[in-house]
C-alpha positions in Angstrom: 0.0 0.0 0.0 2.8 2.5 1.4 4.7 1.4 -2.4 1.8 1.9 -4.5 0.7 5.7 -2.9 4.6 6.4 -3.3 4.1 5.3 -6.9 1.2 7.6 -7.3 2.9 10.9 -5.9 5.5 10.7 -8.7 3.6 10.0 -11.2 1.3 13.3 -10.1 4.7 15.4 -9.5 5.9 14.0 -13.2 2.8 15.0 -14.3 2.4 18.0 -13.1 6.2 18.9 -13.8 5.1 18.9 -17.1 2.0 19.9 -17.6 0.0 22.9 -16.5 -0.1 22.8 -12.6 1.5 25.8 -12.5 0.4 29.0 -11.6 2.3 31.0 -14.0 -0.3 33.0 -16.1 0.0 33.3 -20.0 1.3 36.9 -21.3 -2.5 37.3 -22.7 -4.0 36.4 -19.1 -1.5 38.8 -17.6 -2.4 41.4 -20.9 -6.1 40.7 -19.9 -5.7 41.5 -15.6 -3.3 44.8 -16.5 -6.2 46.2 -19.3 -9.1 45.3 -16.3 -6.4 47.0 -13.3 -6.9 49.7 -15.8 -10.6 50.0 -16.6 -10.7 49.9 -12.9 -9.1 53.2 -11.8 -10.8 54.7 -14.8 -14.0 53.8 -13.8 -13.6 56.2 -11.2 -12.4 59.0 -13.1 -13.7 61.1 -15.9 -12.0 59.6 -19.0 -11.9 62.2 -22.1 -11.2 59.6 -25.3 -10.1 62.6 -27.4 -7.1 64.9 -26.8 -8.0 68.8 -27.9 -7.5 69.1 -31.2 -6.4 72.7 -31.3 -3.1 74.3 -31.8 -2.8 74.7 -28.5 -3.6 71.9 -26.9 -5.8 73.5 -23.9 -6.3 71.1 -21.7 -8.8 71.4 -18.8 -6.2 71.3 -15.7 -6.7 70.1 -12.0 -7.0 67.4 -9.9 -10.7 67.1 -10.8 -9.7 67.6 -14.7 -10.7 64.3 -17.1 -7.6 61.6 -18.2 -7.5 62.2 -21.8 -6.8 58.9 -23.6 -3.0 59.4 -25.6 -3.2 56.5 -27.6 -5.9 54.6 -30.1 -5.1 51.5 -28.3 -5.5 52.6 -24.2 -2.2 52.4 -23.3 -1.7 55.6 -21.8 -4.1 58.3 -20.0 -3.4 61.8 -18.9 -4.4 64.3 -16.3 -3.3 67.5 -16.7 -2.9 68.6 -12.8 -0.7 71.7 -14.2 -0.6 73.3 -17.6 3.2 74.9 -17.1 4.1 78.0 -18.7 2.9 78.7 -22.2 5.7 78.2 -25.1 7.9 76.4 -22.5 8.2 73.4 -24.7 11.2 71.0 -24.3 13.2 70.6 -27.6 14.4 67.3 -28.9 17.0 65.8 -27.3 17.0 68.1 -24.5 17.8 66.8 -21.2 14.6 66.9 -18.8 14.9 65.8 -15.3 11.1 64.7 -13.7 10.1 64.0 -10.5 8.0 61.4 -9.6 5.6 58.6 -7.2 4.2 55.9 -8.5 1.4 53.8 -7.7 0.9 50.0 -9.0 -2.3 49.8 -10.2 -2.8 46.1 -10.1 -3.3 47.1 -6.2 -5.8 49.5 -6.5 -9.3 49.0 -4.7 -12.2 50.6 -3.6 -11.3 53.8 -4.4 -7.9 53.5 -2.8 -4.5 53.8 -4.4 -2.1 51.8 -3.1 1.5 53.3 -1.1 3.6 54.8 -3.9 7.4 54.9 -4.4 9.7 57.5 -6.2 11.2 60.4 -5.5 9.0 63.2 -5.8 9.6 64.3 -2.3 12.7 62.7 -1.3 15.8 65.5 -3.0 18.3 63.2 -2.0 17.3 60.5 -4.1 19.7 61.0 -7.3 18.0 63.3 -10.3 16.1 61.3 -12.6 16.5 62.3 -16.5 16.0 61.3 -20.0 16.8 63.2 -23.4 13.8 64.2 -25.5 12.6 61.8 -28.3 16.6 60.4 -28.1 15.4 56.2 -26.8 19.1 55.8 -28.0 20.4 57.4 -24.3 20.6 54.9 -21.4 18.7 57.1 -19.4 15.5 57.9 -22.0 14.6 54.5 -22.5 14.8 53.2 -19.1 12.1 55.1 -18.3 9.9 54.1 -21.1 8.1 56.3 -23.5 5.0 57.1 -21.3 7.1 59.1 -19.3 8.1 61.5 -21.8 4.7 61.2 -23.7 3.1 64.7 -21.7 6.1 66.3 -23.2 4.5 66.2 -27.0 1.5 68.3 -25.6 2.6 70.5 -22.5 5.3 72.6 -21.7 8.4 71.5 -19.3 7.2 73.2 -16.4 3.5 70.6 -16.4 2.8 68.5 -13.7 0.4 65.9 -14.1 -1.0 62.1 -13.6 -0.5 59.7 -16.3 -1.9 56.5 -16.0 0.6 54.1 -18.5 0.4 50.5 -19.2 3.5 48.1 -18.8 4.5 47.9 -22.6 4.7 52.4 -22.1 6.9 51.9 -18.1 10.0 51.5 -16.9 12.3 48.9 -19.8 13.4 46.5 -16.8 9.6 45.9 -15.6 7.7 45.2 -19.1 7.5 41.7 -18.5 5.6 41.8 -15.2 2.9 43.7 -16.7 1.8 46.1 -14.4 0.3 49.4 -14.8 1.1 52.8 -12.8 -0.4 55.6 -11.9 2.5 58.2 -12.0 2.0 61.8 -11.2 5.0 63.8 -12.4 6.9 67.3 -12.3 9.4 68.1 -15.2 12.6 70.8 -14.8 14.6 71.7 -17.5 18.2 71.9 -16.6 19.7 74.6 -14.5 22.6 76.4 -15.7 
């Protein structure tokens, strides 16, 4: 008897060695829980699908202002907390430094964001740059594109919230495919 349930318990760990008990999740499945983190948050915010399509780009500002969808496909949403200064527009391949918390989104319930991390309030943490449109700089695609995306519709002073899918975030965390909820401050460079 003691044999024959040792015999079963390998064959079950052989099986399951190479079949699916695992709980490893297929990239679609973890495509599929990032979109719903997503449409989760934005179910309690005002979503704008358009983005003003003026010269000007004037863009209702404030923490009660709408996340205006950046992208056909959903991958990235903005809130435009503050407009900056009119004309201040970063140039390509200018270095920007940002400030910045994040929150994971994949956390987010009832309402509540989960504790951020970054280093919006902490000056001691080392500046945090990128160059413009130039991915071919260490430092710009780190960072992914969504964090430079504001940039092509605000000036360098903005702050705002940008909600960006995993594909859009930080280079060294696209295969855990989580989405954030970043609010950030851009500075150009002092002189």
């Amino acid at each position: 008897m003691k044999k024959a349930l040792t015999t079963i318990a390998a064959a079950v760990a052989v099986i399951c060695t190479f079949t699916a008990c695992k709980d490893s999740k297929s990239y679609a499945e973890l495509l599929t829980k990032e979109t719903h983190a997503v449409n989760c948050f934005l179910a309690d915010q005002r979503v704008d699908n358009t983005i003003p399509q003026d010269s000007t780009f004037v863009f209702e500002t404030g923490p009660d202002a709408p996340y205006y969808r950046l992208d056909e496909d959903g991958n990235m949403y903005m809130q435009v907390l503050n407009g900056g200064t009119p004309g201040n527009y970063a140039k390509t391949d200018e270095v920007v430094y940002f400030r910045f918390t994040r929150y994971n989104l994949s956390y987010y319930k009832d309402g509540t964001l989960p504790a951020g991390d970054g280093n919006e309030t902490d000056m001691e943490y080392d500046g945090t740059w990128f160059r413009f449109k130039n991915y071919s700089v260490n430092n710009s695609y780190q960072y992914g594109a969504g964090v430079q995306m504001p940039l092509h519709y605000l000036p360098l002073d903005a702050e705002v919230n940008i909600v960006i899918k995993s594909q859009y975030g930080f280079y060294s965390e696209q295969t855990y495919v989580n989405p954030f909820l970043y609010r950030l401050r851009y500075y150009r460079q002092q002189t």
